[in-house]
mmCIF file as gemmi writes it, N, C-alpha and C atoms, coordinates in Angstrom:
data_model
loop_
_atom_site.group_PDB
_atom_site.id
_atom_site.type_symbol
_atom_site.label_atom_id
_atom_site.label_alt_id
_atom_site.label_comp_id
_atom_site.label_asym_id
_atom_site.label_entity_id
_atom_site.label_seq_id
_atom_site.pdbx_PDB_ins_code
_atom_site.Cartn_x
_atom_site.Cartn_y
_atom_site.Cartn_z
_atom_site.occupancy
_atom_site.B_iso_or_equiv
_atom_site.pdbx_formal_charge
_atom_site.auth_seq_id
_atom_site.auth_asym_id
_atom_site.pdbx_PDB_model_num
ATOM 1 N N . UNK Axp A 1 ? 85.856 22.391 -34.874 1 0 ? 1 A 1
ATOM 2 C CA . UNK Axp A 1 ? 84.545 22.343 -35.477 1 0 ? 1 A 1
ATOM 3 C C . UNK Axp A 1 ? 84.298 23.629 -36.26 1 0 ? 1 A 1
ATOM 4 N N . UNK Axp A 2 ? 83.793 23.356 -37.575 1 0 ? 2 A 1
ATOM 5 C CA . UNK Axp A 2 ? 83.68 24.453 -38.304 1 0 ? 2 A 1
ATOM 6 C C . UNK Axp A 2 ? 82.121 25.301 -37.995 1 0 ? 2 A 1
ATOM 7 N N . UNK Axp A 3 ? 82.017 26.599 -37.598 1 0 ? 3 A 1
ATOM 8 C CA . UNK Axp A 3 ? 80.909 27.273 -37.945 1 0 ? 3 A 1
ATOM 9 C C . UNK Axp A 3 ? 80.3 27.803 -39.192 1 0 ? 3 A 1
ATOM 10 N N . UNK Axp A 4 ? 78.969 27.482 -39.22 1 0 ? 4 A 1
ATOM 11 C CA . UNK Axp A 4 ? 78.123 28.027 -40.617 1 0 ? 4 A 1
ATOM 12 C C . UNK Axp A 4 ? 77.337 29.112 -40.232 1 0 ? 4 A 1
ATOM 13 N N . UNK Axp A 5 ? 77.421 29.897 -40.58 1 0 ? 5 A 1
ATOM 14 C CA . UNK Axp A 5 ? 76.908 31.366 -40.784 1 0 ? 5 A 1
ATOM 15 C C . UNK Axp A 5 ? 75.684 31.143 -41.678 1 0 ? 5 A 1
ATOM 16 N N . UNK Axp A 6 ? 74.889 31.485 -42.135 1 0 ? 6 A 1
ATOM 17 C CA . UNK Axp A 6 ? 73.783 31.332 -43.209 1 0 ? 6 A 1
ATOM 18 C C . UNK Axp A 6 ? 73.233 32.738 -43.313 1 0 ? 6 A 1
ATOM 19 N N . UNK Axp A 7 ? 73.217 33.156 -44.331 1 0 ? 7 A 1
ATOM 20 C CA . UNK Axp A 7 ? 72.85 34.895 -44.637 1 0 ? 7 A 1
ATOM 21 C C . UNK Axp A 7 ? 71.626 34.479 -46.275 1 0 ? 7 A 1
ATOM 22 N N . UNK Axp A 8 ? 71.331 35.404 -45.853 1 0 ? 8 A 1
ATOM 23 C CA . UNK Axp A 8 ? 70.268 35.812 -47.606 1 0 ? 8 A 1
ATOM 24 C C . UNK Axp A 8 ? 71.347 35.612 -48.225 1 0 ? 8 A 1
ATOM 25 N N . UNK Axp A 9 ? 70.749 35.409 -49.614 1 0 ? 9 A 1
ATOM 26 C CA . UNK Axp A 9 ? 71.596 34.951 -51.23 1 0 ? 9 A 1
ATOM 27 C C . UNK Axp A 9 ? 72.251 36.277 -51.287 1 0 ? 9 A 1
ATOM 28 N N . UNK Axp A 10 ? 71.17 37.164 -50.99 1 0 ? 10 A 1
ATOM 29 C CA . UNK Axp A 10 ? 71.748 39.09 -51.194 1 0 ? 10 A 1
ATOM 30 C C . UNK Axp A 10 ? 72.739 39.607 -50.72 1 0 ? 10 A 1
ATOM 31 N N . UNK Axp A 11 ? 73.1 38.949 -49.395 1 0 ? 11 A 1
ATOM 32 C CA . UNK Axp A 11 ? 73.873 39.79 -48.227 1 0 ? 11 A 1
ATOM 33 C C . UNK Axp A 11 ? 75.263 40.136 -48.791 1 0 ? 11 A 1
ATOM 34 N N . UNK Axp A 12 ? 75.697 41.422 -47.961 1 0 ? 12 A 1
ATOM 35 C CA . UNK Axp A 12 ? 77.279 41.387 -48.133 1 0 ? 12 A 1
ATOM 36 C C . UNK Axp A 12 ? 78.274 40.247 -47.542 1 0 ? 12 A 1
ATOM 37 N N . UNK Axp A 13 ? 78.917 40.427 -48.321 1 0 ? 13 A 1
ATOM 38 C CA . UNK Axp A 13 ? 80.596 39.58 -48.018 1 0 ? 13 A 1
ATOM 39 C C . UNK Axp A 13 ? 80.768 39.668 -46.723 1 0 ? 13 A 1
ATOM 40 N N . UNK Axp A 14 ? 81.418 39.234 -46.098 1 0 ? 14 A 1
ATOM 41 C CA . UNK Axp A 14 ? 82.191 39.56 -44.964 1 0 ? 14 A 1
ATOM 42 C C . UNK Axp A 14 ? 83.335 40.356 -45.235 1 0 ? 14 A 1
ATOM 43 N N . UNK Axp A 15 ? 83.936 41.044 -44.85 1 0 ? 15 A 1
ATOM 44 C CA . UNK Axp A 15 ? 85.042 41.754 -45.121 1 0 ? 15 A 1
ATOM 45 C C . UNK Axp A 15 ? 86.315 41.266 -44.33 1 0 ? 15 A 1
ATOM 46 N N . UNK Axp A 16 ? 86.942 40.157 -44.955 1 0 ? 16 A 1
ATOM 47 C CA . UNK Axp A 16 ? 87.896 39.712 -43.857 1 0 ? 16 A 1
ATOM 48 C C . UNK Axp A 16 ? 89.321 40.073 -44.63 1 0 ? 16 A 1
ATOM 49 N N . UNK Axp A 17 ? 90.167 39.52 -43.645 1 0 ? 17 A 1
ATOM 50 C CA . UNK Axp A 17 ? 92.19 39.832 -43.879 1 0 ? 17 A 1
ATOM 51 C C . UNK Axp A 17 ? 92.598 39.16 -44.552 1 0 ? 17 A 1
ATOM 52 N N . UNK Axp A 18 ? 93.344 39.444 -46.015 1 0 ? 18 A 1
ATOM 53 C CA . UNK Axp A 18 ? 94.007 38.946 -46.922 1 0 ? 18 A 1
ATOM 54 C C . UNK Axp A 18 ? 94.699 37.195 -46.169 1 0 ? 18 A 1
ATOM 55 N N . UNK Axp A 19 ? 94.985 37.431 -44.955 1 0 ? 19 A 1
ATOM 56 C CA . UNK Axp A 19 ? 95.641 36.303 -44.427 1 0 ? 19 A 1
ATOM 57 C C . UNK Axp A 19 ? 94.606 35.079 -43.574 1 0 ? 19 A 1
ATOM 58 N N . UNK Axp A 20 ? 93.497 35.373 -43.802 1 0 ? 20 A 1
ATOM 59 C CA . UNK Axp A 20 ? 92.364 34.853 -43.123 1 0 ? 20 A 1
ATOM 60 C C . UNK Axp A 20 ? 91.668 34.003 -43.667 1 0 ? 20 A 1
ATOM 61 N N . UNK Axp A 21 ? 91.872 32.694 -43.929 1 0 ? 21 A 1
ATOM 62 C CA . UNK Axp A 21 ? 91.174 31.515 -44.366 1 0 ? 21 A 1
ATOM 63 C C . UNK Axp A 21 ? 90.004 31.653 -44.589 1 0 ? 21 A 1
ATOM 64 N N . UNK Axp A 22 ? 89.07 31.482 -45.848 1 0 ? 22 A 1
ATOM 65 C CA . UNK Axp A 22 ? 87.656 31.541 -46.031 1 0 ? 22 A 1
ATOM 66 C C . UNK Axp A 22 ? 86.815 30.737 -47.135 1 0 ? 22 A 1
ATOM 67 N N . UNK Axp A 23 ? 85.76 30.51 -47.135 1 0 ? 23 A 1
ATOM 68 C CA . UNK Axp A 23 ? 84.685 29.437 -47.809 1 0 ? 23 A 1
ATOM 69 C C . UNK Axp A 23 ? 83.61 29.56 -47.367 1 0 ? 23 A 1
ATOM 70 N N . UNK Axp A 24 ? 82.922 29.563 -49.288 1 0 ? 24 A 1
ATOM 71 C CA . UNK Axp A 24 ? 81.66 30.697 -49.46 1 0 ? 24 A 1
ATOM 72 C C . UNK Axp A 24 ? 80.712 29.499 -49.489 1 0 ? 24 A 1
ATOM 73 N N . UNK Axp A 25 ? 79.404 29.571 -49.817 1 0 ? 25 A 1
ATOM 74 C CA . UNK Axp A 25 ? 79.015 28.361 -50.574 1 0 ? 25 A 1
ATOM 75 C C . UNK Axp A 25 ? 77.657 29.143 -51.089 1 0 ? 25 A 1
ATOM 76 N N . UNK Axp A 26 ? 77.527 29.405 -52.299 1 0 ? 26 A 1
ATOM 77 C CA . UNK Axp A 26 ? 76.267 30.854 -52.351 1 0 ? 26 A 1
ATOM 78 C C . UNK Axp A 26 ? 75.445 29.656 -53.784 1 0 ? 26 A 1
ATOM 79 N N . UNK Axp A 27 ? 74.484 30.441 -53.415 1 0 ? 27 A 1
ATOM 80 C CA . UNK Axp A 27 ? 73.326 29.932 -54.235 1 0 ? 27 A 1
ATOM 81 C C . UNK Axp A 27 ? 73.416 30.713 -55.805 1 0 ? 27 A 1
ATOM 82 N N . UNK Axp A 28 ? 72.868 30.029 -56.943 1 0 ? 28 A 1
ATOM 83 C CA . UNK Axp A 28 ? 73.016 30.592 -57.8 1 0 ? 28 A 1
ATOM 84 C C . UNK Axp A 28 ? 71.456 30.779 -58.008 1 0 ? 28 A 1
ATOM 85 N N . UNK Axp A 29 ? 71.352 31.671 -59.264 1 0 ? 29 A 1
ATOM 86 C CA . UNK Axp A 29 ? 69.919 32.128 -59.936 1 0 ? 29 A 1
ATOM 87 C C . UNK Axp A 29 ? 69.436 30.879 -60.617 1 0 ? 29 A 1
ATOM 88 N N . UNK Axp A 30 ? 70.507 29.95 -60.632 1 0 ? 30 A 1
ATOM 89 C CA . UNK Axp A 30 ? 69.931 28.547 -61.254 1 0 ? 30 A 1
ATOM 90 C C . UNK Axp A 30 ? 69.385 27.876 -60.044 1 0 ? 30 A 1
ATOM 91 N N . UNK Axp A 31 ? 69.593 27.692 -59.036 1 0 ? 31 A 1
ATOM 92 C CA . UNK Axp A 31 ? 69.084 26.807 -57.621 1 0 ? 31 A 1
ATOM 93 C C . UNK Axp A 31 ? 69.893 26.13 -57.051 1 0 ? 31 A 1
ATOM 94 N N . UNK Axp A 32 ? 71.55 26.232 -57.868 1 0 ? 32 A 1
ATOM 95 C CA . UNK Axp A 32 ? 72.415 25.25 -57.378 1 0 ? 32 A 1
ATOM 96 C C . UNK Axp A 32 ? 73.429 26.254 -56.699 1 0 ? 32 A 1
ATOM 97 N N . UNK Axp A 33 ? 74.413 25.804 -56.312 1 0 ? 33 A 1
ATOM 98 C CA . UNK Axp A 33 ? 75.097 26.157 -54.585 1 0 ? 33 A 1
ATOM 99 C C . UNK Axp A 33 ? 76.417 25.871 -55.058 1 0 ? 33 A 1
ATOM 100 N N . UNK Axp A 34 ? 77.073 26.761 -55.374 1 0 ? 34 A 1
ATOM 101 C CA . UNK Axp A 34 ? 78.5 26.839 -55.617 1 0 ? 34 A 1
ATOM 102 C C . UNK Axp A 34 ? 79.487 26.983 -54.586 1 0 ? 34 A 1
ATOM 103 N N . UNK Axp A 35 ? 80.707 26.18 -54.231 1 0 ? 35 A 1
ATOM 104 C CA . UNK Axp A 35 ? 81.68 26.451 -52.875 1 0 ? 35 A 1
ATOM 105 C C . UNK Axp A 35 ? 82.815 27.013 -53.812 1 0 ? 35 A 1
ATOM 106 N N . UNK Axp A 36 ? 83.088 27.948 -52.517 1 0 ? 36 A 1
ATOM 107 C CA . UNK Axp A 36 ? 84.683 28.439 -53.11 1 0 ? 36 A 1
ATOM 108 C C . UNK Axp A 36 ? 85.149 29.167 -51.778 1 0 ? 36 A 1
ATOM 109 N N . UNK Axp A 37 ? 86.918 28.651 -51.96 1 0 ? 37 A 1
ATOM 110 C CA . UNK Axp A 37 ? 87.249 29.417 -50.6 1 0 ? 37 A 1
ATOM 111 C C . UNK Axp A 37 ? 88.959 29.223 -50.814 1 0 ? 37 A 1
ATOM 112 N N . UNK Axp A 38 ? 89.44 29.457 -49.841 1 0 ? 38 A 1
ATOM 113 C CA . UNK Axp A 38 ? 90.887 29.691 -49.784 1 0 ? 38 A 1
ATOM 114 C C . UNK Axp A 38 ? 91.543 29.362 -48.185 1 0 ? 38 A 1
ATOM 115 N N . UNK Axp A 39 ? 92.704 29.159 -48.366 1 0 ? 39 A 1
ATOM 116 C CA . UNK Axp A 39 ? 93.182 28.823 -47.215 1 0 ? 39 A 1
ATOM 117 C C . UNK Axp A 39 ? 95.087 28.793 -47.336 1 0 ? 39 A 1
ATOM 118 N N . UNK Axp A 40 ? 95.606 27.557 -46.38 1 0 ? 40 A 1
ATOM 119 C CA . UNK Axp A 40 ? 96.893 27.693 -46.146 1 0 ? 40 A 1
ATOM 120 C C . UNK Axp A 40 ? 97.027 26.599 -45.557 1 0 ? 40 A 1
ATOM 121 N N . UNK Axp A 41 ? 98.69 25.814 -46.15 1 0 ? 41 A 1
ATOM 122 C CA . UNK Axp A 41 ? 98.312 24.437 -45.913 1 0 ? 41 A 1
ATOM 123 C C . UNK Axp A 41 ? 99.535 24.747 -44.952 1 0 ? 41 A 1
ATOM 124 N N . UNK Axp A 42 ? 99.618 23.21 -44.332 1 0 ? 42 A 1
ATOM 125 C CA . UNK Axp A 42 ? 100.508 23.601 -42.721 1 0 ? 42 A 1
ATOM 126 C C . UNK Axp A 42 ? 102.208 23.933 -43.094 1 0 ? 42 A 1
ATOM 127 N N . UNK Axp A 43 ? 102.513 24.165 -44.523 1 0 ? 43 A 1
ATOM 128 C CA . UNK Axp A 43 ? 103.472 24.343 -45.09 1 0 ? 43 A 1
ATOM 129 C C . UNK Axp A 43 ? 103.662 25.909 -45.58 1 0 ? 43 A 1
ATOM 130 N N . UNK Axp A 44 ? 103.146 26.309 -45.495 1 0 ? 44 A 1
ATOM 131 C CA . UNK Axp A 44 ? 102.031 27.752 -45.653 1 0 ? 44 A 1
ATOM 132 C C . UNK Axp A 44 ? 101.995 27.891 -46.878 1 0 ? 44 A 1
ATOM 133 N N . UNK Axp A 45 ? 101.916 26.943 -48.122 1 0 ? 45 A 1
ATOM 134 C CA . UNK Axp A 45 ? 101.606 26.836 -49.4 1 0 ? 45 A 1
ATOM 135 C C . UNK Axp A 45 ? 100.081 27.584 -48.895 1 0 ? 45 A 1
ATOM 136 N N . UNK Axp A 46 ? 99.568 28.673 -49.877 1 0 ? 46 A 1
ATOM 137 C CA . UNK Axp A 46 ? 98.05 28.504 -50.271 1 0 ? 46 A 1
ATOM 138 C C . UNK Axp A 46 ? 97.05 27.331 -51.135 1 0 ? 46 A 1
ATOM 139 N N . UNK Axp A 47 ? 96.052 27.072 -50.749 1 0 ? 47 A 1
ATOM 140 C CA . UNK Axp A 47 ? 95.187 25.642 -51.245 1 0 ? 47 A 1
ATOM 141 C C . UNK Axp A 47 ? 93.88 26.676 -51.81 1 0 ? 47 A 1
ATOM 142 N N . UNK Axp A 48 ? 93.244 26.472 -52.467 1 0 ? 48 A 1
ATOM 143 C CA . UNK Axp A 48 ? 91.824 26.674 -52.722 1 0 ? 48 A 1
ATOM 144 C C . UNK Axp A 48 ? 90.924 25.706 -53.024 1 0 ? 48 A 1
ATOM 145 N N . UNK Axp A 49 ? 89.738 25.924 -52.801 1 0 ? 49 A 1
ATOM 146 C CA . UNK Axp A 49 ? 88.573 25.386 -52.829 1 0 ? 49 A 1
ATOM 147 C C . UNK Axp A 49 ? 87.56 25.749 -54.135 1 0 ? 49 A 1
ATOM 148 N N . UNK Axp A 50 ? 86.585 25.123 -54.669 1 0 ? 50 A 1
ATOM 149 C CA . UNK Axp A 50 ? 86.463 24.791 -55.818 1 0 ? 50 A 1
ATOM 150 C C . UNK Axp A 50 ? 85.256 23.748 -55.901 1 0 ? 50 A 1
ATOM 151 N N . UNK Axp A 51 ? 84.122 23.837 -55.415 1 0 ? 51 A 1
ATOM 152 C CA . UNK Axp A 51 ? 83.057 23.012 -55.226 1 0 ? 51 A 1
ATOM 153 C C . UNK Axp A 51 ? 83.063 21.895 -56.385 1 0 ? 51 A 1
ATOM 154 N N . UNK Axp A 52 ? 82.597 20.227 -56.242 1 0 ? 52 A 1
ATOM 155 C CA . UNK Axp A 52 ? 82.43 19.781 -57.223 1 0 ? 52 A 1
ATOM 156 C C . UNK Axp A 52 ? 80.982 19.627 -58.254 1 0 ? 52 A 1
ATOM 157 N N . UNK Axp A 53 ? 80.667 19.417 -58.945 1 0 ? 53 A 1
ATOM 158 C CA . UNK Axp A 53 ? 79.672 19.715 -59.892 1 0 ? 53 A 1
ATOM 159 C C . UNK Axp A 53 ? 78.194 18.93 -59.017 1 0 ? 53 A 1
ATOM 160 N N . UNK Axp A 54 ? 78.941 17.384 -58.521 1 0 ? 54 A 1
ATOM 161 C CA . UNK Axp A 54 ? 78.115 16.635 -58.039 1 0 ? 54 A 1
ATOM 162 C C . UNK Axp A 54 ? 77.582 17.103 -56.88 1 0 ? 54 A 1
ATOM 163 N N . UNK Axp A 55 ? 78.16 17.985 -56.152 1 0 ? 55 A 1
ATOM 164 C CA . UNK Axp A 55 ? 77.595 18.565 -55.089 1 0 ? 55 A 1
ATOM 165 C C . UNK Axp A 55 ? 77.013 20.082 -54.641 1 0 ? 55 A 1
ATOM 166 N N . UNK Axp A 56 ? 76.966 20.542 -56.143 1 0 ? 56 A 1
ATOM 167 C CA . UNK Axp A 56 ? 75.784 21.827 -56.09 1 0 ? 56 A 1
ATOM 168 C C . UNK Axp A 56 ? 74.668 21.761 -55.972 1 0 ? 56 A 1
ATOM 169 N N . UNK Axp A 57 ? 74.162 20.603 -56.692 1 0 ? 57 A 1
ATOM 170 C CA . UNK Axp A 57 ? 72.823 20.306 -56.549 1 0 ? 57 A 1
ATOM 171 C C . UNK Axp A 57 ? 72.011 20.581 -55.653 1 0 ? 57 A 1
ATOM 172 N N . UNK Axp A 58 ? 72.718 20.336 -54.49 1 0 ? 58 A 1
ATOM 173 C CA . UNK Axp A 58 ? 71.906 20.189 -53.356 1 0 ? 58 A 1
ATOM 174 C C . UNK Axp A 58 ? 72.737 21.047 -51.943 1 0 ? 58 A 1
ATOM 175 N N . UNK Axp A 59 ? 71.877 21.742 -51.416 1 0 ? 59 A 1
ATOM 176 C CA . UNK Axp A 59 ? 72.726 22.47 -50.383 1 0 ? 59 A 1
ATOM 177 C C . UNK Axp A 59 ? 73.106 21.867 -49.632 1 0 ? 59 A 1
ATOM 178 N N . UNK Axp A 60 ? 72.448 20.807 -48.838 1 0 ? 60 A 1
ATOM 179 C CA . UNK Axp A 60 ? 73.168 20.168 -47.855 1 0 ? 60 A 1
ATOM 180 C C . UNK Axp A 60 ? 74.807 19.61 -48.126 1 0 ? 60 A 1
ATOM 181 N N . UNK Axp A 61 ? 74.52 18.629 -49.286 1 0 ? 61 A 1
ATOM 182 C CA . UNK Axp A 61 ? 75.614 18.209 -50.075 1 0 ? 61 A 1
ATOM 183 C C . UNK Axp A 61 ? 76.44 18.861 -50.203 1 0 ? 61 A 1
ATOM 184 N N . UNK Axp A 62 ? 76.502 20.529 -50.539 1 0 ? 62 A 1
ATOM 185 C CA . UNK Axp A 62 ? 77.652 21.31 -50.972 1 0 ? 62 A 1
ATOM 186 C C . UNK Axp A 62 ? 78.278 21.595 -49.866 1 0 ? 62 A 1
ATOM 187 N N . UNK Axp A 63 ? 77.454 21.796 -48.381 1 0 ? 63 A 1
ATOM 188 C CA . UNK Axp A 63 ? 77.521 22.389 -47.177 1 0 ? 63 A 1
ATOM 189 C C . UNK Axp A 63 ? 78.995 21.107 -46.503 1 0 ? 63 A 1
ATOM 190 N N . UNK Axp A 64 ? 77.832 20.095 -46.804 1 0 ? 64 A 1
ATOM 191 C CA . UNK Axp A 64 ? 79.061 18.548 -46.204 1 0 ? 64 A 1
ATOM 192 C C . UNK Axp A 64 ? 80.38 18.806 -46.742 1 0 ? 64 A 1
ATOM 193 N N . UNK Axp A 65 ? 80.483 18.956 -47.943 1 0 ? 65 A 1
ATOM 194 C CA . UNK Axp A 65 ? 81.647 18.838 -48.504 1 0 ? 65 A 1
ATOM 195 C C . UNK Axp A 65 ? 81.959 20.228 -48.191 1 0 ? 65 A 1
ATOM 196 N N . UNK Axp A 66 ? 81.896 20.959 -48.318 1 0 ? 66 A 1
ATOM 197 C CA . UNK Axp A 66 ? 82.321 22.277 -47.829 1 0 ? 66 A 1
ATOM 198 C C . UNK Axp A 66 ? 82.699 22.166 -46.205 1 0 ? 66 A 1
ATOM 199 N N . UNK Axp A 67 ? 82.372 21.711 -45.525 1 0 ? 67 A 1
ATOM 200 C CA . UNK Axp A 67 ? 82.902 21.14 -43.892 1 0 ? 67 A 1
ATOM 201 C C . UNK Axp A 67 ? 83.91 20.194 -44.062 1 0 ? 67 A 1
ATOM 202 N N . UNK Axp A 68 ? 84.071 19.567 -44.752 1 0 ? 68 A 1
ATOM 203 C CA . UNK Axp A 68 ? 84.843 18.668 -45.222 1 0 ? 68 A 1
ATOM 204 C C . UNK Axp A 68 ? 86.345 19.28 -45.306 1 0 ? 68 A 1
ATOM 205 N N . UNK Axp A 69 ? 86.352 20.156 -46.431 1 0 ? 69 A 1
ATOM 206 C CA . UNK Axp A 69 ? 87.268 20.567 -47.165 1 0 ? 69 A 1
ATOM 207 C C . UNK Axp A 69 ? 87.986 21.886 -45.762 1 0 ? 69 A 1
ATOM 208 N N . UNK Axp A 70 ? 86.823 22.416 -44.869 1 0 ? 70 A 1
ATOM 209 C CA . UNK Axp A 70 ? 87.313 23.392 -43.878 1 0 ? 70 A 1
ATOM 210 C C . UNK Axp A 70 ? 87.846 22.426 -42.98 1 0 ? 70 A 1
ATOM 211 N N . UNK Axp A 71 ? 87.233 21.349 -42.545 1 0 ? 71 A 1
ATOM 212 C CA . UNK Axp A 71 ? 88.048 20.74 -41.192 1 0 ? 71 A 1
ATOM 213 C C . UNK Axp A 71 ? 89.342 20.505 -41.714 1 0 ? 71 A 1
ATOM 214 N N . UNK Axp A 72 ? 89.744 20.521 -42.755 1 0 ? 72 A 1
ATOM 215 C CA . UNK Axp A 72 ? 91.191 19.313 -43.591 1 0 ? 72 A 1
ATOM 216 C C . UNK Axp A 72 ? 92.563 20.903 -43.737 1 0 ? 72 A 1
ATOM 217 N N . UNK Axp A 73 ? 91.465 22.282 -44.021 1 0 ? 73 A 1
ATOM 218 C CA . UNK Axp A 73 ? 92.442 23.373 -44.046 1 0 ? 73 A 1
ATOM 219 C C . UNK Axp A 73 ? 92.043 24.557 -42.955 1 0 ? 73 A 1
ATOM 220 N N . UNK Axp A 74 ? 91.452 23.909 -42.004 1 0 ? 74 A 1
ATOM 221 C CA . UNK Axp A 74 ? 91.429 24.803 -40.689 1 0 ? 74 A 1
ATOM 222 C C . UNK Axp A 74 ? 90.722 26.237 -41.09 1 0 ? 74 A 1
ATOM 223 N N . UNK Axp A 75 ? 89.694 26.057 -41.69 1 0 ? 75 A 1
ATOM 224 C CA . UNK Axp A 75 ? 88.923 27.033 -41.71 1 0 ? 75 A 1
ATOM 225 C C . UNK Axp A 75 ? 87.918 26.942 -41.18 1 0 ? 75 A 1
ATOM 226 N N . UNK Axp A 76 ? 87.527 28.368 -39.91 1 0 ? 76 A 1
ATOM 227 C CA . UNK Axp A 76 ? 86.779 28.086 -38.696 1 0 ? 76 A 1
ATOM 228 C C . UNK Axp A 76 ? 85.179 28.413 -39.215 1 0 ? 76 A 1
ATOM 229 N N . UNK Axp A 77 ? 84.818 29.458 -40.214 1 0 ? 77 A 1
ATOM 230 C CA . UNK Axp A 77 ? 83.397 29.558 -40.773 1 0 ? 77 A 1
ATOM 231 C C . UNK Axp A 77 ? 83.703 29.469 -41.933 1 0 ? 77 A 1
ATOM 232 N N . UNK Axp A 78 ? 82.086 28.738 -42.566 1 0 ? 78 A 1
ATOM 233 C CA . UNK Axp A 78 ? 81.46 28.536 -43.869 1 0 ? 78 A 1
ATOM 234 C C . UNK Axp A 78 ? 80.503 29.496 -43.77 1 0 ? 78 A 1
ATOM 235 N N . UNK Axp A 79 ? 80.205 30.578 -44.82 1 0 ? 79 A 1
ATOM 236 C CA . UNK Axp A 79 ? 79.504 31.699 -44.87 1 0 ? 79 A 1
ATOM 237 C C . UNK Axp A 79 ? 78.596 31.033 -45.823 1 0 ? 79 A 1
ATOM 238 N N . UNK Axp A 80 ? 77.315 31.042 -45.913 1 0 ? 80 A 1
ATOM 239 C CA . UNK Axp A 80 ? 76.591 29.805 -46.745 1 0 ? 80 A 1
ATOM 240 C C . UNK Axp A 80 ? 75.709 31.26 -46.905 1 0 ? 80 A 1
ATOM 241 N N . UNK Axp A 81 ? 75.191 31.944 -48.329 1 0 ? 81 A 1
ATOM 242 C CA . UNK Axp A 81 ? 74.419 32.36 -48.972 1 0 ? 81 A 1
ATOM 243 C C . UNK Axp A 81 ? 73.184 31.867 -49.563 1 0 ? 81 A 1
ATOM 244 N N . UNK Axp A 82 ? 72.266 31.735 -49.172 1 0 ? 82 A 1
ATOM 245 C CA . UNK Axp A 82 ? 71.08 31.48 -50.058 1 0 ? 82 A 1
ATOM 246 C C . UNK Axp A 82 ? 69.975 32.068 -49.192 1 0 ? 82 A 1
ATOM 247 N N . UNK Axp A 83 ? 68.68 31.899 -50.499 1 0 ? 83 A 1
ATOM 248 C CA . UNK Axp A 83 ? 67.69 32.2 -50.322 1 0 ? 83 A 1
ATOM 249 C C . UNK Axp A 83 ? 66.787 31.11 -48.977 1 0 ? 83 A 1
ATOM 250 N N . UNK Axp A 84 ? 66.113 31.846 -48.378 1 0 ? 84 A 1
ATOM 251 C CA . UNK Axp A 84 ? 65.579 30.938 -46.946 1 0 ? 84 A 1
ATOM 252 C C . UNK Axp A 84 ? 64.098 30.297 -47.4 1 0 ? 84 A 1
């Protein structure tokens, strides 16, 4: 099960290990919610993440698919940025 973190739009990064699977999902100055993240597939190819257009709109939406995309490349938190 993936954990969501939720911080201000403002906050710092997390500071994690070059080798450490991660996915952002941050709010923009427009209102929409961009995902992006990185990972390692069970081949240890690297994969990235890359939110789709249809699902900025709306945070929940970006959040789903952003859980989505972590359960499939074993990434344990979604660090979700926005304004509260």
């Amino acid at each position: 099960m993936v954990e969501i973190v939720r911080l201000d739009a403002g906050a710092e990064r997390p500071l994690l290990a070059d080798d450490q699977p991660w996915l952002y999902v941050e709010q923009s100055d427009e209102g929409l919610f961009y995902g992006s993240g990185g990972s390692w597939k069970a081949s240890g190819e690297w994969v990235g993440y890359g939110s789709l257009s249809e699902n900025d709109v709306d945070l929940d939406c970006a959040v789903k698919a952003a859980c989505e995309w972590a359960d499939r490349y074993n990434v344990p938190t979604i660090w979700v940025f926005a304004s509260k």
